[in-house]
C-alpha positions, 0 to 999 in steps of 0.5 A: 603956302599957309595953314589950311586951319589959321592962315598963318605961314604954313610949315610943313605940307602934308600932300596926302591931305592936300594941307599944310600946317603952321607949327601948332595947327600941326601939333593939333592935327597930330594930337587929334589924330591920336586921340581920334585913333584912340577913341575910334577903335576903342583902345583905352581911356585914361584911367587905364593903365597902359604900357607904351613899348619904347625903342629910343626911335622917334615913333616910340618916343612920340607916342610916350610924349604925346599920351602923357602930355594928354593925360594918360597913364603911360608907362614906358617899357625898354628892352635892351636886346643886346645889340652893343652900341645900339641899345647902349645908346637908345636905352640912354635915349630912353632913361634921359626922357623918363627922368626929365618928364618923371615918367615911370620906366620898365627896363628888361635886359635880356642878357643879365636877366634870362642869360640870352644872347641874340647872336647865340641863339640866331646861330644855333637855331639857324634863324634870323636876329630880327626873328629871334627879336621879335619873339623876345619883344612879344613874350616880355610886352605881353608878360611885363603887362600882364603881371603889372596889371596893364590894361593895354601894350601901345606901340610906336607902329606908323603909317608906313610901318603897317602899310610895308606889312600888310603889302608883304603880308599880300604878297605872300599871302600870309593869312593868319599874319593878315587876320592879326593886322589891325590898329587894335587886338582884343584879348583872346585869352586871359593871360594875353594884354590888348594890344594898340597902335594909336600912330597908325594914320600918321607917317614917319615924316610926321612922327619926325616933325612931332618930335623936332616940335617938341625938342624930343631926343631919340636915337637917329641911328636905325637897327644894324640888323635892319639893312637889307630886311625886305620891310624897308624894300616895301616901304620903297616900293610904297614910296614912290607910289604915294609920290604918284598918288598921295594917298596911296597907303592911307587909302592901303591901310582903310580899305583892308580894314573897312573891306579885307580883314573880315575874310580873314577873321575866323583864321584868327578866331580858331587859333588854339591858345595854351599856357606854356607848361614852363611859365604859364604865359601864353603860347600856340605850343607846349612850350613859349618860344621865349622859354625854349631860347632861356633852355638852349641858352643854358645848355650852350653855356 
């Protein structure tokens, strides 16, 4: 098949767009798709300092390279969580890629840093590793950016990251989770960073295929706490309805943002915000989850 865009040899077809690309009609397709995302939604401009949240995995690492190589002000940000080999080795990934670019690199290590164990805390809390996660990752995006004066936190979130989310999210009807799906989050408060998704139109497979282009290393291996997470059952279930009509989760995403969102948006608005009374950062209680864990883990110890 050729290029929708030079009629050269074509090598990678997208069937959602009915296209396909040669290998630099597609790093253009791609890269105007980031910068589209970007300017749309008003997400930042390069003169703004950005902190782009990095796990080692092919989004992330397509994100850090795409914005650098576009000329903004991206610094990567790693947090080892702990997870053995795991982080070990996607940490590698990471340092690896800023010292060869010369990009500036944030590393937090959970445990030599604030004493928290993931495993630890999932067990005396009686909650999930990938919920205790998600509630470290959020604190240290939000608090690394806030204290090192970054305009926005980018993340690697892709197509089908958001789709498998808003369909869970429907399920189940979560509507404070449905009022906060959105490409970007304004601040609501002072101490709360912008938060931006700028791959959001683009899937995995293209996400896979950026990075293959530009001989970009990352770490194939998926989390070990992600195997039976309900995430990757959506992504499944949304799967095979884009084999059957292509299309299907760009069509998901547009249509909840363009029509079903507002009827959720005074959910988000009238969430009261506090500052936690142990360090200050932002939290819907007296004190941050995160501060709680840094407490249990100190009288575990």
């Amino acid at each position: 098949m050729k290029c929708v865009r030079c009629k050269n040899k074509g090598v990678i077809y997208l069937k959602r767009h009915n296209a396909a690309f040669c290998q630099d009609c597609f790093l253009y397709y791609y890269k105007n798709q980031v910068k589209r995302n970007i300017k749309r939604h008003k997400m930042f401009d390069k003169k703004d300092k950005i902190l782009v949240v990095i796990s080692g995995g092919k989004d992330s690492m397509a994100l850090w390279h795409v914005l650098s190589s576009e000329g903004y002000n991206a610094t990567g940000m790693y947090i080892n969580l702990g997870i053995g080999e795991y982080s070990d080795k996607s940490q590698q990934v990471v340092e690896n890629f800023a010292q060869k670019n010369g990009l500036e690199l944030i590393v937090k290590d959970i445990k030599k840093e604030y004493g928290l164990d993931i495993y630890k805390l999932s067990k005396l809390l009686k909650r999930s590793t990938c919920s205790i996660c998600g509630s470290i990752k959020r604190y240290l995006f939000n608090k690394v950016a806030y204290d090192g004066g970054f305009f926005a936190v980018a993340t690697g979130h892709n197509l089908d990251d958001e789709a498998a989310t808003l369909l869970g999210n429907v399920l189940s009807w979560e509507e404070g989770y449905l009022a906060r799906q959105s490409p970007v989050l304004e601040s609501t408060h002072p101490k709360l960073v912008k938060k931006a998704k700028p791959l959001y139109t683009l899937t995995e497979r293209e996400n896979l295929f950026y990075v293959l282009i530009n001989k970009i290393e990352f770490l194939h291996d998926e989390c070990p706490h992600a195997i039976g997470a309900m995430s990757i059952l959506y992504k499944e279930v949304l799967n095979r309805l884009e084999e059957e009509s292509p299309g299907t989760k760009q069509r998901f995403i547009t249509s909840f943002l363009e029509k079903g969102r507002r009827h959720f948006q005074d959910i988000y608005e009238k969430v009261e915000l506090k500052e936690c009374i142990s360090c200050g950062q932002v939290t819907t209680t007296e004190i941050c989850s995160f501060c709680r864990f840094v407490q249990i883990s100190k009288q575990d110890a």
